[in-house]
BAZA-721536 format. One record per residue (C-alpha): residue number from 0; y, x, z. Coordinates in steps of 0.001 Angstrom, whole numbers, plus 524288, in hexadecimal, padded with zeros to 5 digits. Layout:
N
{seq->NUM, yy->Y, xx->X, zz->Z} .
...
***
This chain:
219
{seq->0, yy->39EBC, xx->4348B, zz->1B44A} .
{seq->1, yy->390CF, xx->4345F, zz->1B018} .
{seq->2, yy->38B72, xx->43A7A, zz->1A3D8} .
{seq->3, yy->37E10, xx->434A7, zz->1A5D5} .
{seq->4, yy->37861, xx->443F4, zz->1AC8A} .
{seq->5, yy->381BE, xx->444E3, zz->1B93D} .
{seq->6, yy->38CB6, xx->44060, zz->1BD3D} .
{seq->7, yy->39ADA, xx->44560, zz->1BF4B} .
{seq->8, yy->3A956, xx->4425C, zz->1C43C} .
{seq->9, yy->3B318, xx->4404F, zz->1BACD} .
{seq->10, yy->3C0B7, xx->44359, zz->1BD8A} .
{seq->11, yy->3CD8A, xx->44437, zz->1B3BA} .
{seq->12, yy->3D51B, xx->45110, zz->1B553} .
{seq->13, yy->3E288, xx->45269, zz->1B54E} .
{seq->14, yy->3E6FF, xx->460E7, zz->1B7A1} .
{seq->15, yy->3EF37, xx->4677B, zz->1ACA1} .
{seq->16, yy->3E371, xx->46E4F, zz->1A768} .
{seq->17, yy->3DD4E, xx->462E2, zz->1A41A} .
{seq->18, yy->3E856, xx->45C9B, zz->19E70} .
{seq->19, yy->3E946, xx->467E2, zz->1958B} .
{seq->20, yy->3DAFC, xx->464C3, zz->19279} .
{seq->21, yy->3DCA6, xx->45863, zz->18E5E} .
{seq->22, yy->3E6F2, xx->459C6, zz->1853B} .
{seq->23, yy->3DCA6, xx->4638B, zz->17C7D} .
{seq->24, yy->3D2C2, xx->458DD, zz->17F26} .
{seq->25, yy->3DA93, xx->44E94, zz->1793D} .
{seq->26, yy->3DD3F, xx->457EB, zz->16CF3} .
{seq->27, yy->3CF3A, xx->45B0C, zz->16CCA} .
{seq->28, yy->3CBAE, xx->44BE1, zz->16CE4} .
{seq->29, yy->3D5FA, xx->44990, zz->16056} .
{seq->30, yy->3D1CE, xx->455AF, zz->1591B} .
{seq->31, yy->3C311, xx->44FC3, zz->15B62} .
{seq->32, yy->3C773, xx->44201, zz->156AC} .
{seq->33, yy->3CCB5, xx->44AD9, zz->14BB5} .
{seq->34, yy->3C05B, xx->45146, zz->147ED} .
{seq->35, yy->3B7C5, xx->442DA, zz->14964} .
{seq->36, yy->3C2D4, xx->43D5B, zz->13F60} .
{seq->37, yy->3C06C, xx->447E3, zz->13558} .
{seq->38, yy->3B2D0, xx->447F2, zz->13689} .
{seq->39, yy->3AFF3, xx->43A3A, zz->133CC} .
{seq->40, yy->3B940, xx->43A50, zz->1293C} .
{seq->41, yy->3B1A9, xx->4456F, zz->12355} .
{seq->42, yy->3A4C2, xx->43DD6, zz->1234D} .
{seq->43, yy->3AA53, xx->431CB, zz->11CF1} .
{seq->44, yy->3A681, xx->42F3F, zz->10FCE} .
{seq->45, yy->3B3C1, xx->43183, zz->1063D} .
{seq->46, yy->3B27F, xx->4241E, zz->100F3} .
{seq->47, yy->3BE30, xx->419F6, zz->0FF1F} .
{seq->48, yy->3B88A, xx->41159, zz->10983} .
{seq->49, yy->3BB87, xx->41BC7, zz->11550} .
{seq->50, yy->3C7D9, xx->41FE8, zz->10FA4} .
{seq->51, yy->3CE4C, xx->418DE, zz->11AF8} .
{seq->52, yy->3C4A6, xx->41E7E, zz->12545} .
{seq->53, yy->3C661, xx->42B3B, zz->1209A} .
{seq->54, yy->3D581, xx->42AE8, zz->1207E} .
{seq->55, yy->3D573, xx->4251A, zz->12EC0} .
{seq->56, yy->3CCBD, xx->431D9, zz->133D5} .
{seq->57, yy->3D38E, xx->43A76, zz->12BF3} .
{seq->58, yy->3E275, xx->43466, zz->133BF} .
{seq->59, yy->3DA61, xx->433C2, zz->13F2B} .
{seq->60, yy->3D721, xx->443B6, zz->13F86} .
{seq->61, yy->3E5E0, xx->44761, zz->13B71} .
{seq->62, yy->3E97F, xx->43F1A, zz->14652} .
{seq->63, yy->3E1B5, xx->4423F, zz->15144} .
{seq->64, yy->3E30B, xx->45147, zz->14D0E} .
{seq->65, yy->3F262, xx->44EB2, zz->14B5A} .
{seq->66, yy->3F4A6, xx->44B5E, zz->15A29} .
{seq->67, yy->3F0B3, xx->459C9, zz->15DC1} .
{seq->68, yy->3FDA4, xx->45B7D, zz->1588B} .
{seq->69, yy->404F5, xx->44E1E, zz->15DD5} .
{seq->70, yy->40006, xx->44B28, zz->16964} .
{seq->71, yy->40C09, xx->44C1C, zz->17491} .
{seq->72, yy->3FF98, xx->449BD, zz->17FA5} .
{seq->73, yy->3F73F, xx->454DF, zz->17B06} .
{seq->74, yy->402B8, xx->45F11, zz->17960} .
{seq->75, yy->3F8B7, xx->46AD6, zz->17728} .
{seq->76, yy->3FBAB, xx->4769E, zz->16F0C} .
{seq->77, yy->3F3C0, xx->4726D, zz->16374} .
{seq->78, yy->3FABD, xx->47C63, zz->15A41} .
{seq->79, yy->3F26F, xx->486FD, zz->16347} .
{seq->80, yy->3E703, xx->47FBE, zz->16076} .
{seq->81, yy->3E8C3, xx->47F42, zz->151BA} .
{seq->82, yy->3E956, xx->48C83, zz->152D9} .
{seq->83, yy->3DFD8, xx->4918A, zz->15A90} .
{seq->84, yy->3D506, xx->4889E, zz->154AC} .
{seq->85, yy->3D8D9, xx->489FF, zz->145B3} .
{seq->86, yy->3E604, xx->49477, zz->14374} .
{seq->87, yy->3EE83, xx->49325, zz->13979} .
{seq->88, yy->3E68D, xx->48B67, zz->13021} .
{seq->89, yy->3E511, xx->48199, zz->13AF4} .
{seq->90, yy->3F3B5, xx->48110, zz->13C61} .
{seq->91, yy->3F3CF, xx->47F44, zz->130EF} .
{seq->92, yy->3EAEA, xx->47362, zz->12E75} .
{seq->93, yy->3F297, xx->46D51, zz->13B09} .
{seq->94, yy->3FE06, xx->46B7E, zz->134EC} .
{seq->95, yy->3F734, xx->4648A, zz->1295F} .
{seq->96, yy->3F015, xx->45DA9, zz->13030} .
{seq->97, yy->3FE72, xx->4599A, zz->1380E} .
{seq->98, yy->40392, xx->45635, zz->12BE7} .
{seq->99, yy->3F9C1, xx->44CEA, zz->12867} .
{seq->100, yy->3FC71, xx->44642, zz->1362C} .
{seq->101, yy->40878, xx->445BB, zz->135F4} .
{seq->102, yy->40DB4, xx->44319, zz->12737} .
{seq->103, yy->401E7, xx->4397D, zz->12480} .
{seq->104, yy->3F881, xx->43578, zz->12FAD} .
{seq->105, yy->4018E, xx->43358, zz->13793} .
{seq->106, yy->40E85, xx->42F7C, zz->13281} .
{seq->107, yy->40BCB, xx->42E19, zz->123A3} .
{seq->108, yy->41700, xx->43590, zz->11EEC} .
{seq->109, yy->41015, xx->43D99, zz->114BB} .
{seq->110, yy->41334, xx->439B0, zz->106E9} .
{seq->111, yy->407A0, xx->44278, zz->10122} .
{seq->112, yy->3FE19, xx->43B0B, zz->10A1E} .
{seq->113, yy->40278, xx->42F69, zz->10B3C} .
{seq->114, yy->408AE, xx->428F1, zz->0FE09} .
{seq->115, yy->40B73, xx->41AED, zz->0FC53} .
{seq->116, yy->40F0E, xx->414CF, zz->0EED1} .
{seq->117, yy->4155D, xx->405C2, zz->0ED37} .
{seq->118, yy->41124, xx->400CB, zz->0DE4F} .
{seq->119, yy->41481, xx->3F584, zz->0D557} .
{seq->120, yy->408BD, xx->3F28A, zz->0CD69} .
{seq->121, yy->40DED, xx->3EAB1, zz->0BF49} .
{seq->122, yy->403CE, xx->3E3EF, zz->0B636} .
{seq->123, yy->3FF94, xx->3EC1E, zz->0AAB4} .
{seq->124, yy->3FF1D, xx->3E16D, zz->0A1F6} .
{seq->125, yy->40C2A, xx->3DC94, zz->0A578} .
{seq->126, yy->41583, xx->3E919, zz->0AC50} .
{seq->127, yy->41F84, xx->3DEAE, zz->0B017} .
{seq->128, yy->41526, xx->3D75F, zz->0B979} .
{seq->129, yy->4164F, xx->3DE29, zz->0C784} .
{seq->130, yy->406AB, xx->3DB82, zz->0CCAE} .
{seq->131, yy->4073C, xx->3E26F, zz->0D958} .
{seq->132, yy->40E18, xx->3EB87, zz->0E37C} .
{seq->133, yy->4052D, xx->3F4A9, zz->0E911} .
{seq->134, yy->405C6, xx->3FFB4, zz->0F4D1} .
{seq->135, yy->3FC8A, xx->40C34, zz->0F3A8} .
{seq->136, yy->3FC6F, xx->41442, zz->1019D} .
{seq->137, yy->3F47D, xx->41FF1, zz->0FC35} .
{seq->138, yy->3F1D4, xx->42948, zz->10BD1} .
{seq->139, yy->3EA82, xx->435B8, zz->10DD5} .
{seq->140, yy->3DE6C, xx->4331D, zz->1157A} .
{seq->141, yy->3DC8D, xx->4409B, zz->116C5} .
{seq->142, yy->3D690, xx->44B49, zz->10F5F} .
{seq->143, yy->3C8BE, xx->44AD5, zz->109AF} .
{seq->144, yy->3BF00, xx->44A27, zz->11364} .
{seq->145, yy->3B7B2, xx->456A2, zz->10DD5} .
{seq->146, yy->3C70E, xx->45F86, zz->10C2B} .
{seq->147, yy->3C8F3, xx->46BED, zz->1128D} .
{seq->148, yy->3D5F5, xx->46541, zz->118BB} .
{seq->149, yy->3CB73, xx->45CFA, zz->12112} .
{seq->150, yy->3C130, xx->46598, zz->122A2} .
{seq->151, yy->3CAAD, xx->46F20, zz->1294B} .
{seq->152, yy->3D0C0, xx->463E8, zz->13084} .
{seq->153, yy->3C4BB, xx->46139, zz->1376F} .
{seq->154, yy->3C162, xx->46F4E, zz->138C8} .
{seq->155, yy->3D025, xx->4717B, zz->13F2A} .
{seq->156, yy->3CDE2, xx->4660C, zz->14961} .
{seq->157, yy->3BF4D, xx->46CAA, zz->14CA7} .
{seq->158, yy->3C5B2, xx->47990, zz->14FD8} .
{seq->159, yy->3D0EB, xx->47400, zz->157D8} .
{seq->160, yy->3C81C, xx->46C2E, zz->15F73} .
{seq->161, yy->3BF3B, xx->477E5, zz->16199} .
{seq->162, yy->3CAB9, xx->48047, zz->16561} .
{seq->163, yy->3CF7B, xx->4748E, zz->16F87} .
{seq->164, yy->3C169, xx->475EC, zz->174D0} .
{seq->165, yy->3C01C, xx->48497, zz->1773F} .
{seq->166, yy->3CF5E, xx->488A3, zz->17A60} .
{seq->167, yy->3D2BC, xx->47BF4, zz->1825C} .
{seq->168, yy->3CA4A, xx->4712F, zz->18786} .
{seq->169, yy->3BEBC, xx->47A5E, zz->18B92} .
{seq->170, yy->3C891, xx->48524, zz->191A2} .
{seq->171, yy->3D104, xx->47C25, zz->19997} .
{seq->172, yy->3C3E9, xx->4736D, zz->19DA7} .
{seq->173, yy->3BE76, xx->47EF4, zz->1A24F} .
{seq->174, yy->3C9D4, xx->48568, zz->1AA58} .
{seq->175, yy->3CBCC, xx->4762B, zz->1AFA2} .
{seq->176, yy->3BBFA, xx->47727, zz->1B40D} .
{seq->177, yy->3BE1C, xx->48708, zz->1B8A0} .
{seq->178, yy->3C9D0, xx->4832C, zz->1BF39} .
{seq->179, yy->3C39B, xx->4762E, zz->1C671} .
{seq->180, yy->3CB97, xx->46B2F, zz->1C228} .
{seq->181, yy->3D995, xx->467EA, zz->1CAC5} .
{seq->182, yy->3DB5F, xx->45A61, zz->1C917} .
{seq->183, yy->3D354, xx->44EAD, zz->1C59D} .
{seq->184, yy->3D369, xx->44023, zz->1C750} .
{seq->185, yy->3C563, xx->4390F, zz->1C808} .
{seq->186, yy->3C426, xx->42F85, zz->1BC79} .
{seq->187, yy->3BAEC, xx->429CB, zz->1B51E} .
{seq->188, yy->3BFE1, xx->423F6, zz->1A890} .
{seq->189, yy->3B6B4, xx->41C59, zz->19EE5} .
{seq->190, yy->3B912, xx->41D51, zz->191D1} .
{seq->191, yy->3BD18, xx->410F7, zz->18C13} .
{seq->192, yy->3B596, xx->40A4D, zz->1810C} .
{seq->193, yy->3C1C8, xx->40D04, zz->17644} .
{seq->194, yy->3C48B, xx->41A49, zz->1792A} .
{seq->195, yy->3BE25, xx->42650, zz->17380} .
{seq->196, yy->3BB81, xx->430B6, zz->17DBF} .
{seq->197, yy->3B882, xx->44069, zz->17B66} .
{seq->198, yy->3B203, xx->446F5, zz->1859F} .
{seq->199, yy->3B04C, xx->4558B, zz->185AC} .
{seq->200, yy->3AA01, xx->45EF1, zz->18F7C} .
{seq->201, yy->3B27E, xx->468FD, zz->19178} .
{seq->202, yy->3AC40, xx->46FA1, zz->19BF6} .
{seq->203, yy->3A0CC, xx->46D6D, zz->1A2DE} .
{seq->204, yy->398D1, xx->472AF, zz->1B0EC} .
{seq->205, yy->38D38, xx->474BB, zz->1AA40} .
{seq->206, yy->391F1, xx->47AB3, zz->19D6F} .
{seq->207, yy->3A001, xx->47FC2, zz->19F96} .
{seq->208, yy->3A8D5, xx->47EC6, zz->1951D} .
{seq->209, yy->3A795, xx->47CBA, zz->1868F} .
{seq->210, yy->39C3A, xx->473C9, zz->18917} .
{seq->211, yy->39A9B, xx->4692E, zz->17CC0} .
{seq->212, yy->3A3CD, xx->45EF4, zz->17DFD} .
{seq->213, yy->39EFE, xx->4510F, zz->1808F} .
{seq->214, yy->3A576, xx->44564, zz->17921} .
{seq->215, yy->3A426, xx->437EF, zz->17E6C} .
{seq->216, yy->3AB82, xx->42B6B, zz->175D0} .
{seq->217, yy->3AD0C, xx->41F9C, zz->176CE} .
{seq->218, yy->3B368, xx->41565, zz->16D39} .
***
């Protein structure tokens, strides 16, 4: 691996520790995807021509936030998390925000979100004449952009991610580092042209831990 000043050997790890490590990594990637969502959805203009745009970000942060919660590969206490980073007003907002995954993003069971009406539209000037049937799907796309409900949403995934920094991914990277790592496999593994990849520097030689995290994409 080259990053254009020296060069290094890459190799995966595979001890329980960093297993562990990954898991908060992956919940640190969605709660990121999370906070990118909101954020472009806050800089969109509220006009009817990005109503579409803004609903698909606004599904798109519920979701990613909601697999903290669903994800059977993760499996990490995330009720601690809530916790630590927030208390009981982030409990709180969780299970909102839960709700709104799982009665309407997700499943569309919601009747106060989600309402559909069937209508029969008759002539005025002749009540007998049927002229049309018509549908009307009327869906929440979320709340307004500028609401405390989504200013506090993207304050709660800020906080959880900064609490996934300092009480997990820095602490285990450094006792891995500390320790001297027990098991690794050399790799090198390119990062294909359609996938999205998050880098972060968890802990460094020349810095230690708690360095700034570097983020690498590509799409």
């Amino acid at each position: 691996m080259d990053d254009g000043t020296y060069e290094v050997r890459r190799a995966t790890l595979n001890e329980s520790d960093a297993n562990r490590l990954s898991k908060w990594a992956s919940l640190w990637a969605d709660l990121l995807h999370a906070d990118q969502a909101l954020s472009e959805r806050a800089d969109l203009p509220d006009v009817l021509s990005n109503v579409f745009v803004r609903r698909a970000l606004w599904e798109a942060a519920v979701v990613c936030y909601g697999r903290m919660a669903t994800s059977d590969k993760r499996n990490v206490d995330y009720e601690e998390l809530v916790q630590t980073a927030r208390g009981d007003r982030g409990a709180e907002l969780h299970k909102t925000l839960m709700v709104w995954r799982h009665d309407h993003v997700a499943h569309r069971k919601s009747r106060d979100l989600e309402t559909v009406k069937i209508y029969a539209d008759y002539l005025d000037s002749d009540p007998d004449v049927l002229d049309s049937i018509r549908v009307r799907v009327t869906s929440s796309g979320g709340p307004p952009m500028d609401s405390h409900f989504a200013v506090e949403f993207a304050e709660h995934v800020k906080a959880l991610r900064d609490t996934i920094w300092v009480n997990y991914l820095a602490p285990i990277a450094e006792l891995i580092a500390t320790r001297g790592p027990r098991s690794s496999t050399v790799s090198v593994e390119p990062v294909k042209t359609h996938e999205l990849a998050i880098e972060q520097i968890l802990w460094s030689r020349t810095s230690g831990t708690g360095v700034t995290n570097g983020m690498q994409s590509t799409s």
